[in-house]
C-alpha positions, 0 to 999 in steps of 0.5 A, a space after each residue: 838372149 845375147 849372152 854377151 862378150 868378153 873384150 880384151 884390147 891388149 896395149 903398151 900398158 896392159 889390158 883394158 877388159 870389159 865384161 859385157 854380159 846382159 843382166 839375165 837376173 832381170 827377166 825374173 823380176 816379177 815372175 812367180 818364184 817357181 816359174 822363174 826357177 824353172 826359166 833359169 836354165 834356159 836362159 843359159 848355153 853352158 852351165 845351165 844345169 848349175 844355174 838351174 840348180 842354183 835357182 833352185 835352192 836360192 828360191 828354196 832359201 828365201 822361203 827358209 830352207 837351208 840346204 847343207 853343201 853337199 855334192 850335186 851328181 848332175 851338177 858335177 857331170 856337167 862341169 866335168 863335160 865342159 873340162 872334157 870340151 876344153 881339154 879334147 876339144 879346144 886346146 888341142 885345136 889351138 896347139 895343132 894337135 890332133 882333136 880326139 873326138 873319138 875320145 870325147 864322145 866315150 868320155 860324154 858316155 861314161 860321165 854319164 853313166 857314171 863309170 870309172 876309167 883311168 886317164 893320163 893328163 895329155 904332155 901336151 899341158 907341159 908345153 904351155 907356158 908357166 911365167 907369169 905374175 902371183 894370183 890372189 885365188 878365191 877360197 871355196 865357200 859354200 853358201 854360209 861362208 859367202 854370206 859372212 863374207 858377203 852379207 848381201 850382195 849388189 848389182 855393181 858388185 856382180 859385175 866387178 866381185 871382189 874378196 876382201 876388197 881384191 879381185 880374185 880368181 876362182 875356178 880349178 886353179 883355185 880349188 887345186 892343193 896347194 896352191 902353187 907357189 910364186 908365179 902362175 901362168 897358162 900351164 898351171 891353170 890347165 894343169 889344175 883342170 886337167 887333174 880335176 878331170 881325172 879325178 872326176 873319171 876315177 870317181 872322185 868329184 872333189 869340188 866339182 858339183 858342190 851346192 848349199 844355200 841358207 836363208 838371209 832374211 825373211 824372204 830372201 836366201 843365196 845358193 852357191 854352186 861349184 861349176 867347172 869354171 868356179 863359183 857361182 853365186 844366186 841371190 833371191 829375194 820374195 814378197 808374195 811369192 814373187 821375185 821381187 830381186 835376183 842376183 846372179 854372180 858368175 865366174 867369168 866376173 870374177 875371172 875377167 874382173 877389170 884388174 883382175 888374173 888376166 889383166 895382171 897378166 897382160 901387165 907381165 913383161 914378155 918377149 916376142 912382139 905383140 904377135 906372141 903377146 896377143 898369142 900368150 893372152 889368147 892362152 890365158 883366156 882360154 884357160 880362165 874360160 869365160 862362159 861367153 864368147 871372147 875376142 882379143 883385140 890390139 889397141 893403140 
């Protein structure tokens, strides 16, 4: 399956951005509901471990099995790999440091045996740039909270979610205590990353990891995950023992939400040129980190 596209095209305004991303959830309509447990994964490059789980325990709760929120060690593994990739992999490249393979590879190892090591956070996150405007963060929410904030959810509303009528930023920026004060720019979100990570080696998982579902309504029940790049919402609904709707709400939509953290961003006023803009906006989405490939565009 294509897994789409975030496009940003910077202007004299601001950011248009468009999430263009394939409504996976459409493949399991009809399907049996194990089945389409079972399909979930594969259908995903990067949390698929998550989404399987979410799968999982949605289908679980629409069959009426409520699962309190609890830490999901494979789960938290997973995302903690993908801050690793992000942090020894992608930043380093962009900021022309050296890529410390070496160290990932051993991190990839301990993460799966479970073992403890101490990391320092790289100097290098000190270096990004901290200037930007004030955030709305998602609160953490398991699986009963979404559903009193949400009590159902839609297809418009996967594609553009907001909490309490506002985009929102979930993710580590928004799991980190406190939340920082004023403005927020790259280094914060990195930062709040970074720190998740070495939590997660020297054996706290925090929020990484974390699943619960409850049931709805008679067939019907949602999960909610925490993935590195935050919340991750399922909603299934039954008759006969097949899907009959699904609703997946990801955190790139929220991240990348058309009036959303980065397009607040792209509206901050900067110095240097549509050169450092372009190059101050590529920064801000690698730290949201969208789940699907991106590319930054500069428009008229």
């Amino acid at each position: 399956m294509d897994p789409g596209r975030v496009r940003i095209a910077l202007g004299p305004q601001g950011a248009s951005i468009s999430c263009e991303r394939p409504d996976a959830s459409i493949v399991l309509l009809g399907r049996p509901a194990d089945e389409a447990a079972a399909l979930v994964p594969s259908l995903y490059a990067l949390c698929s471990r998550a989404q399987g789980l979410a799968a999982r325990l949605a289908i679980a709760a629409a069959r009426g099995t409520a699962q309190p929120e609890h830490s999901d060690p494979e789960a938290a593994a997973e995302a903690a790999r993908e801050h690793a990739w992000r942090l020894l992999f992608d930043w380093p490249r962009i900021l022309d440091f050296e890529v410390e393979r070496h160290l990932f590879a051993k991190f990839v190892r301990e993460i799966g045996a479970g073992a403890r090591r101490h990391w320092d956070i790289p100097q290098w996150i000190d270096s990004l740039e901290d200037e930007g405007p004030p955030t709305n963060l998602l609160p953490h929410l398991d699986a009963a909270a979404s559903a009193r904030e949400w009590p159902a959810l839609s297809e418009d509303f996967a594609q553009a979610p907001t909490w309490r009528r506002q985009p929102a930023e979930t993710g580590p920026l928004a799991r980190a205590h406190p939340a920082p004060e004023g403005g927020v720019g790259t280094r914060s979100r990195v930062l709040a990353r970074a720190r998740e990570l070495q939590a997660y080696l020297q054996g706290n998982p925090g929020h990484l990891g974390r699943a619960s579902a409850v049931p709805l309504a008679r067939g019907a029940g949602r999960a909610a995950v925490e993935t590195a790049r935050g919340m991750l919402l399922h909603e299934a609904e039954l008759e006969n023992g097949r899907v009959t709707r699904y609703v997946i709400v990801a955190p790139t939509e929220w991240n990348f939400h058309p009036q959303g953290p980065l397009a607040q961003a792209a509206g901050w006023p900067a110095a240097g040129g549509e050169a450092m803009q372009r190059r101050r906006i590529e920064r801000m989405v690698l730290a949201l980190d969208p789940c699907v490939p991106w590319e930054v565009e500069l428009g008229s």
